[in-house]
C-alpha positions, -999 to 999 in steps of 0.1 A, spaced: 301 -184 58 265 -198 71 247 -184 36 273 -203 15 266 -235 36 233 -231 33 235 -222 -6 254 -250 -12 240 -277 13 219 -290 -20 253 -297 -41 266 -314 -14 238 -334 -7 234 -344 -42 276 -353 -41 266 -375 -13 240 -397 -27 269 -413 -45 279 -434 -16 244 -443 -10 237 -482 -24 212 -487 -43 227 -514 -67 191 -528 -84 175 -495 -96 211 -488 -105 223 -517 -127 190 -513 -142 196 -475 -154 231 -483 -164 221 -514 -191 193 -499 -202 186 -462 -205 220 -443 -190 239 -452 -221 212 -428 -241 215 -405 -217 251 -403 -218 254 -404 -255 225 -375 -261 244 -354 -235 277 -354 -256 262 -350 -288 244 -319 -275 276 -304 -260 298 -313 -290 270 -297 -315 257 -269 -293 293 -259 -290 305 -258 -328 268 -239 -329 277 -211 -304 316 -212 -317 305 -203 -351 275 -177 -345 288 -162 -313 326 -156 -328 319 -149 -358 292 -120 -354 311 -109 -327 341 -99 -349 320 -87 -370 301 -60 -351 329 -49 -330 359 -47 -361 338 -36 -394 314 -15 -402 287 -20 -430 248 -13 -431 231 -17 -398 259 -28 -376 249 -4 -350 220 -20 -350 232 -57 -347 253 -51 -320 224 -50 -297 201 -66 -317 223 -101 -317 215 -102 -276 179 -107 -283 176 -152 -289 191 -146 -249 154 -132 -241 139 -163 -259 142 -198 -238 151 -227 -259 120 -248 -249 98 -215 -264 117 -217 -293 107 -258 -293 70 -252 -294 71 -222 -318 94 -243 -343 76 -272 -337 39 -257 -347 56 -239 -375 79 -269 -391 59 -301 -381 34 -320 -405 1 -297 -404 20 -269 -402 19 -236 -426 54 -249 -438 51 -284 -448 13 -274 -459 23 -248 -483 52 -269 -499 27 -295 -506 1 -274 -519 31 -261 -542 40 -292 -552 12 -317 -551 23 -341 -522 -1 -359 -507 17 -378 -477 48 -376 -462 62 -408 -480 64 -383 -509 91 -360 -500 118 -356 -471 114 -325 -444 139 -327 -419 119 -337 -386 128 -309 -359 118 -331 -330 153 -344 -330 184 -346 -315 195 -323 -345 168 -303 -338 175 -300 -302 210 -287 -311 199 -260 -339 173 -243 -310 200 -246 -280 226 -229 -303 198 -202 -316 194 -192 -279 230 -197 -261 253 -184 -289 250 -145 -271 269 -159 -240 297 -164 -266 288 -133 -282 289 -113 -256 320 -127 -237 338 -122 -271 324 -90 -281 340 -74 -247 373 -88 -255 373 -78 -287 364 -42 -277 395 -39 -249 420 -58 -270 452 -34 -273 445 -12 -308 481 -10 -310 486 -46 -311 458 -46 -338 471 -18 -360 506 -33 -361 493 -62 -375 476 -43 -405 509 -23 -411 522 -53 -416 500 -61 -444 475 -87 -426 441 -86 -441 409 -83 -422 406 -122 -421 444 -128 -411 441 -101 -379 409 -118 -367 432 -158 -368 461 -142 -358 458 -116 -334 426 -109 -321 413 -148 -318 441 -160 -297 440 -128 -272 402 -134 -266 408 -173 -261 400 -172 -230 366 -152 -232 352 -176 -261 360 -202 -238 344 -189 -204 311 -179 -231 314 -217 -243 311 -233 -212 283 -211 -199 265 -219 -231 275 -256 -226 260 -260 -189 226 -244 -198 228 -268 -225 226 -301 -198 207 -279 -177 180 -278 -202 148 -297 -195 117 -282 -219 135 -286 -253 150 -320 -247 116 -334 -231 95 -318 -260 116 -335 -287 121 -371 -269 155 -362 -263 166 -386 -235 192 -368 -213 203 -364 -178 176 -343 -168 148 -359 -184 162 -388 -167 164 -373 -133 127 -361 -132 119 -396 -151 133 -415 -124 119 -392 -95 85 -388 -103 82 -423 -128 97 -449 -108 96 -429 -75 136 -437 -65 143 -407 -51 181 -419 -48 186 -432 -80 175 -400 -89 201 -381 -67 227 -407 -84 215 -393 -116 222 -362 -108 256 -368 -91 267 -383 -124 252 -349 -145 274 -326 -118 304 -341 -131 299 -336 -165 294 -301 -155 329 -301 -134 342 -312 -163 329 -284 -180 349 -260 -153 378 -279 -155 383 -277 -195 374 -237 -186 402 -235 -159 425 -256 -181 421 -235 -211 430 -202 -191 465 -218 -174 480 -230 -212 481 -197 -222 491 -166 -208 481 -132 -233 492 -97 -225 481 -64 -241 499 -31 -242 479 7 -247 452 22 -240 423 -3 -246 395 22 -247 413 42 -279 385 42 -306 401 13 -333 403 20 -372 375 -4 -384 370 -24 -417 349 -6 -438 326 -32 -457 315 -21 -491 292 -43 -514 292 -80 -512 313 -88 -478 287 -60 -465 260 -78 -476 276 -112 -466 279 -97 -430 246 -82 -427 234 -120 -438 258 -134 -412 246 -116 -381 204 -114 -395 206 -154 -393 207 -158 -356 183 -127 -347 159 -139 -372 158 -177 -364 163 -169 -329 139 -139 -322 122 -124 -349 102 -156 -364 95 -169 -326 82 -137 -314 66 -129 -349 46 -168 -344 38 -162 -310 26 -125 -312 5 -138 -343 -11 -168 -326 -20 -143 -294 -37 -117 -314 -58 -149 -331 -67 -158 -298 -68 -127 -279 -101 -130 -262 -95 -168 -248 -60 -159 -240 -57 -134 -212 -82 -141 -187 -85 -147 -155 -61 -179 -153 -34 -164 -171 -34 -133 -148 -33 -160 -117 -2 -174 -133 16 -140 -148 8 -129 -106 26 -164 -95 58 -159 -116 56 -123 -107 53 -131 -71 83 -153 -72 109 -137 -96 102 -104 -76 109 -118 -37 139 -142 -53 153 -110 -71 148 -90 -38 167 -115 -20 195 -125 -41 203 -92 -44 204 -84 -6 226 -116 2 248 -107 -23 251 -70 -7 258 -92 22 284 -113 11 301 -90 -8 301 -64 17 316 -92 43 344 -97 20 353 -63 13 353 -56 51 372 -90 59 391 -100 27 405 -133 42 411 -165 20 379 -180 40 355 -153 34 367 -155 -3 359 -193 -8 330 -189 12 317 -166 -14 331 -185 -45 308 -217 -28 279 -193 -26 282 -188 -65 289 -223 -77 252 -229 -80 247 -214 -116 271 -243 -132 244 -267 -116 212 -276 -134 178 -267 -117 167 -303 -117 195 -313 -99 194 -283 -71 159 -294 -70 167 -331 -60 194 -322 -38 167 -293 -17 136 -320 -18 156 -347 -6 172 -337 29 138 -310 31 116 -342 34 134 -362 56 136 -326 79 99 -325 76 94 -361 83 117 -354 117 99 -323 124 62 -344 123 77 -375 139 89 -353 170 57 -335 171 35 -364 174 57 -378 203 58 -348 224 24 -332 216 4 -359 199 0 -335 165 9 -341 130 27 -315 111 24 -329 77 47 -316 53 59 -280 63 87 -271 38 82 -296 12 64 -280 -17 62 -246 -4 69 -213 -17 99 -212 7 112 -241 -8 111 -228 -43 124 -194 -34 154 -214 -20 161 -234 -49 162 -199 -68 189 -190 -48 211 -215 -48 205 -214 -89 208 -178 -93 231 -159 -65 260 -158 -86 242 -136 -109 233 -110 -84 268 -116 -66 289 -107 -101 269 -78 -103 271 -67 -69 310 -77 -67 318 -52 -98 299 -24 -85 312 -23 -51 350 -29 -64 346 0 -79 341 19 -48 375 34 -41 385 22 1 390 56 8 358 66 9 352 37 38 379 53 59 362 86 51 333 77 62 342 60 96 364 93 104 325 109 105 318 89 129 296 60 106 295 24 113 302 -7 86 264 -11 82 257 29 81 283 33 53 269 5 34 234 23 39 243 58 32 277 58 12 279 26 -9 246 17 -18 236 50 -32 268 44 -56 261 7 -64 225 16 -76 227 5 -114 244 -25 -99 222 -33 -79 195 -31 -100 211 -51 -126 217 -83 -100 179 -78 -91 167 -75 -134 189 -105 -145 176 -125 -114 141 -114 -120 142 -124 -156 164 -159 -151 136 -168 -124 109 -159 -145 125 -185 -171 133 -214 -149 112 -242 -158 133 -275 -145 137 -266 -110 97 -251 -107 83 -281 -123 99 -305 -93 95 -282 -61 67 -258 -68 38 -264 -47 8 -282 -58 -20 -262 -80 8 -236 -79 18 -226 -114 38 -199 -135 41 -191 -169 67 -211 -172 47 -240 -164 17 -232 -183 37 -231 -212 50 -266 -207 20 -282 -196 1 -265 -227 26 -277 -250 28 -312 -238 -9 -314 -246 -4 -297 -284 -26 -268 -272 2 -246 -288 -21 -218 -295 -30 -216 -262 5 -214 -249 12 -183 -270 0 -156 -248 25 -166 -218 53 -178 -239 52 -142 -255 52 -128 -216 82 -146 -207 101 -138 -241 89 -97 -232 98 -93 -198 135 -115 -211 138 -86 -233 142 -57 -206 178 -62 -194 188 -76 -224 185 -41 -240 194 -26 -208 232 -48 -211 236 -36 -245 239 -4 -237 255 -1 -207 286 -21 -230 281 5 -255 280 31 -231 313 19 -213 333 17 -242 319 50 -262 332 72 -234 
């Protein structure tokens, strides 16, 4: 119960700024700039989500119910734009699409433009441009959600409807798309909140958001609450987010009969649908991995003796440091938690742990407002007692600290390691508990010698996708980390806020490598499940 208050003390907090009057700054955010920010936050949620509906669905069905040339190959393949942030994917396409670059250059070589008053190139530094990347880089949380549901829907279900004469089209908007309803939806609002948690892509392209406006309002105008208000308001776009989710899952109740792990019948794709399908799952792996990686591994090798020096290594060792001890942590307090509510299963340990995880629907700019703020006035307290009892200043002892960071990690990221943690150990059979407290071992000796040994791949799964997800985070590191402290993350940013793209190559490629590792390592553990 005390980690899930202290997880989600920074929610709270940031809930709580809305009763805190500051009318001025306010009225002056809500007639002038909240009205963008509102409007770009819908259009990014509708678009981004028609984006991931189509490519996430759609590939999904495709990989899991036909067969044609290189399927095998896409199902793991179409989980590689997760390695890729959206805000990499923003530099790369920018430096690849924009005026003076190789694209817009060769067409008016081939043509005989001079200036852009000549022709029309769509300008990627958009709004529209914003959407096309975020949809390139969420769509596999769709895919994947749908892809498992696809995989355990009832084959008898399935191959009744083909008796029946249903082509492959009719099954998919018949059958199998209504029984994974609630799958595409849980995938769609995971992709939608990254989508308002996003910070790099939006800032890049002069998007004006919620959390462009947060850090604008924090750092530009220095109103710390205005900024908390900012991100109050962004937290309930996000409920609503978990609402529709909920809402979707209670109209609707779907039930499947047989034995969902028999091997199904697939299409077999000959000729032109082949080809069509191969096109239809190439698009989001090549525009969302293959040309990004292909840019950036080309613009390292052009500048591999400037590149990885001294200062990169100082920054690859920061993010390192970080994603390591978060990934360490997260993934012994999730043990914890999980182990608490095994041993206790009460309806208070239960929400306590449900509260612990809530912090993965919240953006990292707004975790980040909601640690700094009640951190500061805790280090403020801590200095103003000191100086009256002892006559010594303190300074600021949490503010902008590694501990600070590390926290906001946390709160971000346990539910990661917890869902990871929670399937391994429920699949720990009780007996073996009583077993092993008939030989005499304690709760915390069992958990040592009997469970952990079996939650292993588990375990190490909550520590990789907390490792990686860390090693990613850009919003929440560019607010708390400390000064003259920064990742690669940060490099990247700052690099490509200054239009040293080049530059920001060699640890944008980093980040997209190490992404890679348990996106591989998923694939085939879901292959590997549902082969046997």
């Amino acid at each position: 119960m005390a980690i899930a208050i202290l997880i989600a003390t920074p929610v709270f907090f940031v809930l709580s700024s809305i009763f805190t009057n500051s009318a001025a700054v306010w009225n002056h955010l809500a007639t002038t700039v909240l009205p963008g920010y509102i409007l770009n936050s819908l259009l990014l949620i509708f678009g981004v989500g028609i984006g991931v509906l189509l490519l996430g669905v759609s590939s999904a069905w495709l990989v899991t119910m036909c067969r044609f040339p290189g399927s095998r190959l896409f199902e793991w393949g179409l989980l590689l734009p997760l390695a890729a942030p959206a805000y990499i994917l923003a530099y790369v396409y920018t430096e690849w699409l924009d005026f003076y670059g190789p694209v817009q250059t060769l067409l008016r070589d081939t043509f005989g433009w001079n200036s852009i008053d000549e022709y029309w190139f769509p300008d990627i530094r958009s709004v529209w441009g914003a959407i096309f990347l975020l949809s390139l880089t969420l769509y596999p949380y769709v895919y994947l959600l749908t892809r498992v549901a696809f995989l355990e829907q009832s084959t008898c279900t399935l191959e009744a409807s083909r008796s029946l004469g249903c082509s492959p089209w009719k099954s998919f908007f018949t059958i199998a798309l209504p029984l994974a309803r609630p799958s595409i939806i849980a995938g769609l609002a995971l992709a939608l909140m990254e989508t308002l948690n996003d910070f790099g892509t939006v800032q890049y392209f002069g998007v004006d958001t919620f959390t462009t406006g947060i850090y604008r309002t924090w750092f530009g105008m220095g109103e710390r609450i205005a900024a908390s208000q900012l991100a109050a308001v962004l937290m309930l776009f996000i409920l609503g987010l978990i609402l529709v989710e909920l809402w979707s899952r209670r109209q609707a109740q779907y039930y499947q009969t047989g034995n969902r792990f028999q091997a199904l019948n697939q299409f077999q794709l000959k000729k032109l649908p082949a080809i069509l399908a191969g096109i239809v799952c190439l698009i989001p792996i090549t525009f969302g991995f293959l040309i990004p990686s292909g840019l950036l591994l080309k613009m390292t090798l052009e500048n591999l003796d400037t590149l990885f020096n001294s200062e990169f290594l100082n920054y690859a060792l920061h993010s390192l440091t970080l994603a390591t001890i978060s990934g360490l942590l997260a993934v012994l307090i999730a043990l914890i938690m999980a182990y608490g509510v095994r041993l206790n299963s009460n309806s208070l340990m239960r929400l306590s742990t449900r509260i612990a995880a809530m912090g993965y629907a919240i953006p990292g700019s707004v975790i980040a407002v909601g640690i700094l703020i009640p951190i500061g006035r805790l280090d403020n307290a801590i200095d103003a007692l000191m100086k009256s009892t002892f006559g010594i200043a303190t300074g600021l002892l949490f503010s902008g600290t590694i501990m600070a960071l590390i926290y906001a990690y946390l709160v971000r990221f346990l539910a990661v390691s917890l869902g990871a943690v929670e399937s391994s150990l429920n699949k720990i059979k009780p007996n073996l508990d009583e077993a092993a407290r008939s030989l005499g071992y304690g709760a915390t000796r069992t958990l040592i010698k009997v469970h952990t040994p079996m939650m292993w791949s588990g375990l190490l799964t909550a520590g990789m996708l907390t490792f990686v997800d860390v090693m990613k985070e850009l919003s929440a590191t560019l607010v708390i980390r400390p000064f003259n402290f920064d990742t690669l993350a940060i490099r990247v940013y700052n690099l490509a806020s200054d239009e040293r793209l080049s530059e920001a190559a060699a640890p944008a490629l980093a980040i997209v490598t190490v992404g890679i590792i348990p996106v591989i390592f998923l694939s085939l553990k879901i292959a590997q499940s549902h082969r046997s």
